[in-house]
N, CA, C and O of each residue as an XYZ file, in Angstrom:
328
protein
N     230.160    -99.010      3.534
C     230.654    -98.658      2.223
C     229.493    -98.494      1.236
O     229.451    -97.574      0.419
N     228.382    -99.614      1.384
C     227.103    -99.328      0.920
C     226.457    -97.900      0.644
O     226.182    -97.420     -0.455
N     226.219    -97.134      2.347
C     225.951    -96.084      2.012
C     226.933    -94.710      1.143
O     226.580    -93.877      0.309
N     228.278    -94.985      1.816
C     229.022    -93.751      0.889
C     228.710    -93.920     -0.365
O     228.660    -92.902     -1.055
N     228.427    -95.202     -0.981
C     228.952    -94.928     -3.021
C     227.808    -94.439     -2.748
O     227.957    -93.221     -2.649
N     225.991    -94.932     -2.448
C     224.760    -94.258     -2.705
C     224.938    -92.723     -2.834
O     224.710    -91.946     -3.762
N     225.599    -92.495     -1.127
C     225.542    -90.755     -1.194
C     226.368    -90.263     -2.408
O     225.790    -89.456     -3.136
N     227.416    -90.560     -2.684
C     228.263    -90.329     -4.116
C     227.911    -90.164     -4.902
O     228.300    -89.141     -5.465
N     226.775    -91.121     -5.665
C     226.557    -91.367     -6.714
C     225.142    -91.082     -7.041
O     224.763    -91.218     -8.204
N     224.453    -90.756     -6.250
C     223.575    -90.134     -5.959
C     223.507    -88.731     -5.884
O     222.470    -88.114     -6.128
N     224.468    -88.251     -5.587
C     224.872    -86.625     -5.686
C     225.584    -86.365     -7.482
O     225.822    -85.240     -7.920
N     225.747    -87.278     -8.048
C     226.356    -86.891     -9.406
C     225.084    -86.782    -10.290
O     225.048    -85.850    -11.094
N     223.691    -87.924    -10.197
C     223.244    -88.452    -11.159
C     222.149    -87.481    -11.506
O     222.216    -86.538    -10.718
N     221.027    -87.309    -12.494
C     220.190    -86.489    -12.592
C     218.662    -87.262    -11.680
O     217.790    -86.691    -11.024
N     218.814    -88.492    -11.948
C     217.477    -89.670    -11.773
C     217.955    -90.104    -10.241
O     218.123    -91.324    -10.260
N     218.258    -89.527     -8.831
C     218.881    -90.650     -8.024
C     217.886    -91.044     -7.549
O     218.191    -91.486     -6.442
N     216.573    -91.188     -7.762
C     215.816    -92.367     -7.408
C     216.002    -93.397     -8.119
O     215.624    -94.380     -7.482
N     216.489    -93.737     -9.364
C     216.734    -94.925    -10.003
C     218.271    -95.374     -9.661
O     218.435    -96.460    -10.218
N     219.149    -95.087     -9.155
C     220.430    -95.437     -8.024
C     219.655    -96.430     -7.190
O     218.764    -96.254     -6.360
N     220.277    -97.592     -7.670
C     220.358    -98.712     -6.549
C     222.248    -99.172     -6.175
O     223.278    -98.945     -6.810
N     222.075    -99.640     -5.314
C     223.715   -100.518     -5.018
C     223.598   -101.675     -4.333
O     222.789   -101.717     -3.406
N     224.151   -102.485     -4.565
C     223.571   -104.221     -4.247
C     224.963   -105.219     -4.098
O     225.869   -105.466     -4.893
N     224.694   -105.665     -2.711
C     226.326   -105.990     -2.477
C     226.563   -107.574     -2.924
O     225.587   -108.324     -2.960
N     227.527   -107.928     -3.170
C     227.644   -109.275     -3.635
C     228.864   -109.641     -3.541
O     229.836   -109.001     -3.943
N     228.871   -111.170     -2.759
C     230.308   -111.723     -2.161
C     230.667   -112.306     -2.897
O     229.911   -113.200     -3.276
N     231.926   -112.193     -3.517
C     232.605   -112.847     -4.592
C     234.026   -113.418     -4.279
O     234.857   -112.509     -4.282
N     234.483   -114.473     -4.048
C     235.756   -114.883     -3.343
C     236.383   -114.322     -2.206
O     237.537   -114.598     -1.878
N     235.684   -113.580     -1.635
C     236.045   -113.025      0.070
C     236.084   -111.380     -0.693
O     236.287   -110.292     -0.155
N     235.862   -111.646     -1.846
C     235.605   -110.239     -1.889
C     234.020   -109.584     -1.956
O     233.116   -110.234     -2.481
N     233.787   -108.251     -1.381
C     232.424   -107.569     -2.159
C     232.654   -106.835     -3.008
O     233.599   -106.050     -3.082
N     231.705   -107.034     -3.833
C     231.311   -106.498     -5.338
C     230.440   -105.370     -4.914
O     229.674   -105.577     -3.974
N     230.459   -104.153     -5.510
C     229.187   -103.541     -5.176
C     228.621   -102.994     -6.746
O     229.213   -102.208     -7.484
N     227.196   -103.717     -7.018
C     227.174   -103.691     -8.016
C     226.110   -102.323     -8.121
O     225.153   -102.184     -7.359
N     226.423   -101.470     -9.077
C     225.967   -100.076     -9.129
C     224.962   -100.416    -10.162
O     225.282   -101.223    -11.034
N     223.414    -99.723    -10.158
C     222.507    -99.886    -11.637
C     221.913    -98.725    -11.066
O     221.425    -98.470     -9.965
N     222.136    -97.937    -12.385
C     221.144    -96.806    -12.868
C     220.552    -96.520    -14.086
O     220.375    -97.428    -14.898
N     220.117    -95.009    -14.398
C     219.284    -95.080    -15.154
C     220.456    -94.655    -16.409
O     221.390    -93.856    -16.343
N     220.003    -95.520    -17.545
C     221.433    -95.188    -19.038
C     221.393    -93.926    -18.807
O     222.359    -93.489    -18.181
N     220.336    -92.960    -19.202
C     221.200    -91.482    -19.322
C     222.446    -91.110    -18.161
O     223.236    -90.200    -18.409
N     222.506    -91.614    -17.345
C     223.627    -91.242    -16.218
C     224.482    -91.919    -15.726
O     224.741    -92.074    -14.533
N     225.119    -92.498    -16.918
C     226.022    -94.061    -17.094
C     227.109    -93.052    -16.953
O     227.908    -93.044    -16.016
N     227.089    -92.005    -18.168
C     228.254    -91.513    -18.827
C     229.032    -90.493    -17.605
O     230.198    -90.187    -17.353
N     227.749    -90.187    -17.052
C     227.982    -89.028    -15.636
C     228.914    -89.909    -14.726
O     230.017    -89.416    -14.487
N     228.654    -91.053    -14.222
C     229.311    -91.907    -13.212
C     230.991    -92.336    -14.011
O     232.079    -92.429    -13.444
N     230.737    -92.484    -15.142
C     231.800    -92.915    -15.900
C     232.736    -91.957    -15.381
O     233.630    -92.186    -14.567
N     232.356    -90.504    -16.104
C     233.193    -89.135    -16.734
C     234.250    -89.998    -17.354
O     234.581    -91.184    -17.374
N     234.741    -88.478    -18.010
C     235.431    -88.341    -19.270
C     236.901    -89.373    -18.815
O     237.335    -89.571    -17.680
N     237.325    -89.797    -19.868
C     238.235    -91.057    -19.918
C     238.075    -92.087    -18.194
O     238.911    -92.556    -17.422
N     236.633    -92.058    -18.219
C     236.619    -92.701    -16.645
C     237.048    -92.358    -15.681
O     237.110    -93.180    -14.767
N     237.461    -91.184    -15.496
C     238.188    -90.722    -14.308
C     237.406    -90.402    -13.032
O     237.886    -90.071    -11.948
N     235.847    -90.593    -13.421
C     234.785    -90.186    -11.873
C     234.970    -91.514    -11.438
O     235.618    -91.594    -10.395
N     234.514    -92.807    -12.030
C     234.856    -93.678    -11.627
C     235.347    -94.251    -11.024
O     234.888    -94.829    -10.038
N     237.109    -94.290    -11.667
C     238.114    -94.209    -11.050
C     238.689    -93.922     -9.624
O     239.322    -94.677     -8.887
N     238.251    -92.477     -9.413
C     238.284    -91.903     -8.169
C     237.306    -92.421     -7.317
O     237.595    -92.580     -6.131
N     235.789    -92.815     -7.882
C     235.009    -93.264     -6.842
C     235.759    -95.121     -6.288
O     235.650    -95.862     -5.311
N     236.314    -95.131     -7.308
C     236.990    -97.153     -6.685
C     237.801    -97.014     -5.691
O     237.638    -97.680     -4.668
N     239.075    -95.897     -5.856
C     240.158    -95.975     -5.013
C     239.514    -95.078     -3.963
O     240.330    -95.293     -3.067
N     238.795    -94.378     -3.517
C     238.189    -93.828     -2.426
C     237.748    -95.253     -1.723
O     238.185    -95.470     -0.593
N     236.887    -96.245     -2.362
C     236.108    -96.886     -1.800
C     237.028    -97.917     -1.450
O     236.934    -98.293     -0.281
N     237.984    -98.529     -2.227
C     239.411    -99.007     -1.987
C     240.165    -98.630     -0.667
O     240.449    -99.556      0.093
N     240.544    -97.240     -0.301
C     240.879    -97.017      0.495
C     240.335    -97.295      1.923
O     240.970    -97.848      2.821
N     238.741    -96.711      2.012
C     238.207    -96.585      2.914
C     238.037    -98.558      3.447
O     238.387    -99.250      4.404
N     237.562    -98.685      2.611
C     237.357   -100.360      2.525
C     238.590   -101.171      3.216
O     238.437   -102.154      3.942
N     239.882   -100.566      2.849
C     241.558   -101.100      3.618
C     241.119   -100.788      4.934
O     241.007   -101.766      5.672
N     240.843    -99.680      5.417
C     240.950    -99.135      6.506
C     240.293   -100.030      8.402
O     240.557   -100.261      9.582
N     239.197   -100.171      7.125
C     238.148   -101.553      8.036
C     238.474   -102.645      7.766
O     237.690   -103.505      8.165
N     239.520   -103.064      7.119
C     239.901   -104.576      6.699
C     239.164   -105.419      5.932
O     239.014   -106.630      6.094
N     238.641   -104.608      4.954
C     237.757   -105.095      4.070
C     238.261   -104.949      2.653
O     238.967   -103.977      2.385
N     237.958   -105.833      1.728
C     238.090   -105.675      0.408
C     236.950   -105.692     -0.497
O     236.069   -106.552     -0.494
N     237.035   -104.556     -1.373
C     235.884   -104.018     -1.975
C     236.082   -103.654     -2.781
O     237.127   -103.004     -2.800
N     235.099   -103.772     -4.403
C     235.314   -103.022     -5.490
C     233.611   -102.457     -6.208
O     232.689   -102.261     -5.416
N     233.424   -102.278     -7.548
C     232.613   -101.256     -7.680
C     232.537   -101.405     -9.114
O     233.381   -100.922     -9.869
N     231.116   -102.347     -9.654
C     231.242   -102.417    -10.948
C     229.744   -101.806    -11.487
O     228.864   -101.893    -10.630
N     229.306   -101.171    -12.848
C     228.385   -100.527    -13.227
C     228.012   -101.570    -14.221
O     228.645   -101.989    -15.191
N     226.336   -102.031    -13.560
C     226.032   -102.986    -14.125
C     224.645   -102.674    -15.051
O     223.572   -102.548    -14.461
N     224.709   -102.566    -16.407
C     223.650   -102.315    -17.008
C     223.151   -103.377    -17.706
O     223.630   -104.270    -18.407
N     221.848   -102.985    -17.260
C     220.390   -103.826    -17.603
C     219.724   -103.452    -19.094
O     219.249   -102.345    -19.347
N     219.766   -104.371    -19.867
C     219.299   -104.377    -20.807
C     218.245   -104.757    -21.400
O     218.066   -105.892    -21.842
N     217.177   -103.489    -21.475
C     215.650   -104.145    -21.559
C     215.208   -104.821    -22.970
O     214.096   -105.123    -23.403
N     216.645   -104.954    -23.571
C     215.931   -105.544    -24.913
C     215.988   -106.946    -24.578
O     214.990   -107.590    -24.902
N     216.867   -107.533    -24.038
C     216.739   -108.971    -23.263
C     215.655   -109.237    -23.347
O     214.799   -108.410    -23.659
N     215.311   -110.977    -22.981
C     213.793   -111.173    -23.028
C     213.860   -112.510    -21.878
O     212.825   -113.083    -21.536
């Protein structure tokens, strides 16, 4: 599942060398936590979230199929932090 969102989301973005995906077990579930570069937040988003969207329940689906449960959150890094 790792590799499909990369190829996905990687095919939308302008920067996909700055596309990482990083898996993380969270109550028997995986998280797959997405970080890219801000200008191509809004691209992964689309309009009223609907790229998004479609990229969860794809990954949802596929994820049922293997008996796995999986979701897909966009995690931005904030370099003003210190």
């Amino acid at each position: 599942m790792q590799a499909y969102l990369e190829y996905v989301v990687k095919g939308l973005v302008s920067k996909p060398e700055a596309v990482t995906v990083t898996p993380v077990e969270k109550n028997g579930m995986t998280v797959y936590e997405l970080r890219l570069d801000t200008a191509d937040v809004g691209k992964v988003i689309g309009r009223e979230g609907m790229t998004i969207n479609a990229i969860r329940s794809l990954l949802i689906a596929g994820s049922a199929k293997k008996g796995l449960r999986c979701m897909v959150e966009i995690v931005e890094s904030d370099s003003r932090r210190a």
